[in-house]
C-alpha positions as CSV (number, residue, x, y, z in Angstrom):
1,X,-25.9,-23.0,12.1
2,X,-24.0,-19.8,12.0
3,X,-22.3,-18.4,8.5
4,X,-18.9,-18.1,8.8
5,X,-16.8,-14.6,7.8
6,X,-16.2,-14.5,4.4
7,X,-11.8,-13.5,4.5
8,X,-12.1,-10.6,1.9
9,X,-9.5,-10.9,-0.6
10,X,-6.6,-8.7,-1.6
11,X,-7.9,-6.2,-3.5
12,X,-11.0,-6.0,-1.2
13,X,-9.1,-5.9,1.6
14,X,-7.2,-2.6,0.4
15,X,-10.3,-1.2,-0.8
16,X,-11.9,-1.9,2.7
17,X,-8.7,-0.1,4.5
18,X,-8.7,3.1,2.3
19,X,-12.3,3.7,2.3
20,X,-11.8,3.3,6.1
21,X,-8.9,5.8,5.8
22,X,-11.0,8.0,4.0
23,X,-13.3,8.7,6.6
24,X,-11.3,9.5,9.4
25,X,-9.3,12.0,7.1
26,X,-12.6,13.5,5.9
27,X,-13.6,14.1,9.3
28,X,-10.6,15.5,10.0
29,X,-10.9,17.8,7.4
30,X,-14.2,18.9,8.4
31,X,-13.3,19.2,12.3
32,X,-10.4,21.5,11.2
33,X,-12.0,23.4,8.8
34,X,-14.6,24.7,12.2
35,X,-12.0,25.2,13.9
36,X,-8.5,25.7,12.4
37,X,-6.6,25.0,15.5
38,X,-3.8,22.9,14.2
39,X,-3.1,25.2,11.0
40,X,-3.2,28.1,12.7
41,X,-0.5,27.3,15.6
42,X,1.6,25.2,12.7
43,X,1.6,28.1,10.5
44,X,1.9,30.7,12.6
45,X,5.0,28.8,14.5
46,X,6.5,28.3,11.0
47,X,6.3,31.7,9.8
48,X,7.8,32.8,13.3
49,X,11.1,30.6,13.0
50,X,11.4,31.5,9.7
51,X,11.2,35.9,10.4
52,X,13.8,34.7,13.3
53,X,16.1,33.4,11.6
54,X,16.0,36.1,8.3
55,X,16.5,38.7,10.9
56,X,19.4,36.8,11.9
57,X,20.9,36.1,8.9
58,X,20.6,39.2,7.1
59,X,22.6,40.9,5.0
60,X,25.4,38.1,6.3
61,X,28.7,37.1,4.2
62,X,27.3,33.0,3.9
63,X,26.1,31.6,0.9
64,X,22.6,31.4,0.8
65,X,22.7,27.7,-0.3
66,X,24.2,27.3,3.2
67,X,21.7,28.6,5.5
68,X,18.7,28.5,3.8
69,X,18.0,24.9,3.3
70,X,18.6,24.1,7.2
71,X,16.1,26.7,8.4
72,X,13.3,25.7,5.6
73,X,13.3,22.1,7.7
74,X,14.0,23.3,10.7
75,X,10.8,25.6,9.9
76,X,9.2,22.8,8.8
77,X,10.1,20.3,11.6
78,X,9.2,22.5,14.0
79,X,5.7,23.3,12.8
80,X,5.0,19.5,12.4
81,X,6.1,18.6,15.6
82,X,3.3,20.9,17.1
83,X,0.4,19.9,14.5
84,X,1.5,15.8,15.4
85,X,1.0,16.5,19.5
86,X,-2.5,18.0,18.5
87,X,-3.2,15.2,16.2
88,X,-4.8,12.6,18.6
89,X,-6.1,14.8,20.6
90,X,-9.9,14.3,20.1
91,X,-9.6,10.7,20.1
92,X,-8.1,11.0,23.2
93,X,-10.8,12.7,25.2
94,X,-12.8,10.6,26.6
95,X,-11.3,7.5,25.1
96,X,-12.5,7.8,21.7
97,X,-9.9,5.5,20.4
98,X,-11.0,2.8,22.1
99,X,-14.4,3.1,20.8
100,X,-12.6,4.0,16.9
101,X,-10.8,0.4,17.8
102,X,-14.0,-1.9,18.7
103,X,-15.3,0.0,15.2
104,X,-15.2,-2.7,12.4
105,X,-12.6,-0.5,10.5
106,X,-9.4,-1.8,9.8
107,X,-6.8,-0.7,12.0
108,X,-4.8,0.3,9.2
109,X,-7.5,3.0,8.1
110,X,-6.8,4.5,11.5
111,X,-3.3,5.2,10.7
112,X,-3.4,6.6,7.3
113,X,-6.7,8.5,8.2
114,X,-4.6,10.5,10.7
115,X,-1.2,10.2,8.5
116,X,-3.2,12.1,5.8
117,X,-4.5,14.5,7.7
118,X,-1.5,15.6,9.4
119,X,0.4,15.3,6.0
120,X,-2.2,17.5,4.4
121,X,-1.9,20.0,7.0
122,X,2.1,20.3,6.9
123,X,1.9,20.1,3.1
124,X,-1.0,23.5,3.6
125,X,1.8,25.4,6.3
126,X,4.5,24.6,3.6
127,X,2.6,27.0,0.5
128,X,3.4,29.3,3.5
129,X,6.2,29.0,4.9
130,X,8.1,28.2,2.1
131,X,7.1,31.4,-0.3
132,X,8.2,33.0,2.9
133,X,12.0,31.4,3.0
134,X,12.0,32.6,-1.2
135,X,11.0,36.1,-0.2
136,X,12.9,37.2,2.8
137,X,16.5,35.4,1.4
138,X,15.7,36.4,-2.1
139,X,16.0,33.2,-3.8
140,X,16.7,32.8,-7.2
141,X,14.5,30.4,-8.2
142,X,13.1,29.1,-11.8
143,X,10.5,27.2,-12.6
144,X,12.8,24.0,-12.5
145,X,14.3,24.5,-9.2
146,X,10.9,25.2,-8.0
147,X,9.3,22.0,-9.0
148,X,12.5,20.3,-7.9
149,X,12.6,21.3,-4.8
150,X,8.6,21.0,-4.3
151,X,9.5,17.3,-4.8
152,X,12.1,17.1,-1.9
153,X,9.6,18.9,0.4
154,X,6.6,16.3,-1.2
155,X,9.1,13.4,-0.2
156,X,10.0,14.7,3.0
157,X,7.2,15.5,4.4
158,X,5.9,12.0,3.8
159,X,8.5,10.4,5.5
160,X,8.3,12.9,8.1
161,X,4.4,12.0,8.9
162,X,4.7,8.6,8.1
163,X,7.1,8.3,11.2
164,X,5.5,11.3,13.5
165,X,1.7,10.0,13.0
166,X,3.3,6.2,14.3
167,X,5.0,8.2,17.4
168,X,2.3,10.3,18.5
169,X,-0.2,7.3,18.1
170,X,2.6,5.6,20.9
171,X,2.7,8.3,23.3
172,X,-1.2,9.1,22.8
173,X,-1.8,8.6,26.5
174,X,1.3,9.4,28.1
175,X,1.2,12.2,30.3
176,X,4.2,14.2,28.8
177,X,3.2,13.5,25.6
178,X,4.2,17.0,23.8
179,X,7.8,16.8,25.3
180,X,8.1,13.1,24.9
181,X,7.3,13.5,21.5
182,X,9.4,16.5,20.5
183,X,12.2,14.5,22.0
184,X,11.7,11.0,20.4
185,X,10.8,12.4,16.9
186,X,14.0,13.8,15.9
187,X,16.3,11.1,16.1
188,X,13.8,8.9,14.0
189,X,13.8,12.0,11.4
190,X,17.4,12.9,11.3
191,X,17.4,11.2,7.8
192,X,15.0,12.8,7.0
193,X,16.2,16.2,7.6
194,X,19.7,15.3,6.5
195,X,18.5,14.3,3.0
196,X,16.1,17.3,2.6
197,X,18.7,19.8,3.1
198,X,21.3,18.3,1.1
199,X,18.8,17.9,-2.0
200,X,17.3,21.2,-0.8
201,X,20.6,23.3,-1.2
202,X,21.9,21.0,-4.5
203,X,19.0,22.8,-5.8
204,X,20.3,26.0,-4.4
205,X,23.5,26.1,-6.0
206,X,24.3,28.5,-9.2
207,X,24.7,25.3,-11.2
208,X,22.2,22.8,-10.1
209,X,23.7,19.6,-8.5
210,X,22.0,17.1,-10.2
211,X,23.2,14.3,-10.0
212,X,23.4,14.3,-5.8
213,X,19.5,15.7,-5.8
214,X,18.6,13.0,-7.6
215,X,20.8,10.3,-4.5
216,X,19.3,12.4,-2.3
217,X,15.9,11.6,-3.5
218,X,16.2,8.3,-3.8
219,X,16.8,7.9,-0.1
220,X,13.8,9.7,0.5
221,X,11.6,7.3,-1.5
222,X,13.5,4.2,0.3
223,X,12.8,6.2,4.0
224,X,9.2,6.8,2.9
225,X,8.4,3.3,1.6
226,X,10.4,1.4,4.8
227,X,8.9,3.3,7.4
228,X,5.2,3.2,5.9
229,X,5.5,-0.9,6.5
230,X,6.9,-0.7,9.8
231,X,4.7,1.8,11.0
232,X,1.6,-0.2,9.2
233,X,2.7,-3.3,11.0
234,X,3.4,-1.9,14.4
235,X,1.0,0.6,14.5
236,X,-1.8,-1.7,16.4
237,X,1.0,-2.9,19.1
238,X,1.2,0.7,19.4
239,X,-2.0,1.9,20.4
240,X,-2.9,-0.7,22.2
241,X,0.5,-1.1,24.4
């Protein structure tokens, strides 16, 4: 006579999946920490598209609030495109993941194990790259508009990860995988983008838009709360398809 599984409950169940989650992301962590591969390239790209752009803007006749919100994201965007096609990399040699899948963790771990670690590393590249977009445009920036906008980048960057750690899972094996991924990323992020600028440069202006960073910011906590279900509900018909 054989004992039958005992269904964990709710609570267990979440606590089961985090703990899971936890130890991917800490080994993350560690393997990054060795070898600083992912931060390096993401920060080093950001910084890059971020000089480019200064250089090209400088000392122009348009409004700061014009310019400078698009190339923040597009900064941004950018370096977390390249830290998401690195992202699966290790469990793709070999065929790791299908050794992390016959594991008795909960699939779900495996997604917000990696979601945290890339959105850790975007969130580390942003205390970069953003200083740098205050420095070279000369923002005028207080300590509200600096906490403001350090909530649109918080929310952003979520969504952005929740959605780019659910594509690159997808496209894990395929054999264009960093062009694939650069090209399918985008249209799912558009939002995204759209609503970080326009909170981003409401923030900008000489008298704070308030009312429209707080719509904006909204939308980002709808994105960010829709596409972490989806992609928690998909994600095993992803890996596995």
């Amino acid at each position: 006579m054989t004992a039958e599984r005992e269904e964990p409950n709710e609570e267990e169940g979440f606590g089961a999946i985090l703990r899971g989650a936890m130890v991917i992301f800490d080994k993350d962590l560690r393997t990054e920490a060795r070898t600083k591969e992912i931060l390096l390239t993401m920060g080093f790209f950001g910084l890059l598209v971020v000089l480019i752009f200064s250089m090209s803007f400088y000392r122009g006749d348009v409004p700061l609030q014009v310019i400078v919100p698009g190339i923040l994201w597009v900064a941004i965007a950018f370096a977390g495109t390249l830290g998401l096609s690195r992202a699966f990399d290790r469990e793709r040699e070999n065929d790791c993941i299908r050794a992390l899948m016959l594991s008795p963790v909960p699939r779900a771990s495996i997604y917000l194990g990696k979601l945290f670690g890339i959105l850790t590393f975007m969130l580390v590249v942003e205390l970069v790259v953003a200083p740098a977009v205050a420095f070279f445009f000369s923002l005028p920036l207080d300590v509200d508009r600096v906490l403001r906008i350090a909530a649109v980048l918080l929310l952003g960057t979520i969504g952005y990860a929740i959605v780019g750690t659910a594509l690159a899972a997808a496209l894990m094996r395929a054999h264009s995988r960093d062009v694939l991924l650069a090209i399918v990323i985008y249209p799912f992020v558009v939002p995204v983008m759209i609503a970080g600028v326009k909170a981003t440069a409401a923030m900008l202006e000489s008298r704070p838009l308030v009312d429209d960073y707080k719509l904006w910011l909204a939308f980002l906590v709808f994105f960010d709360s829709v596409f972490l279900v989806l992609s928690l509900w998909t994600f095993e018909s992803l890996l596995l398809d």
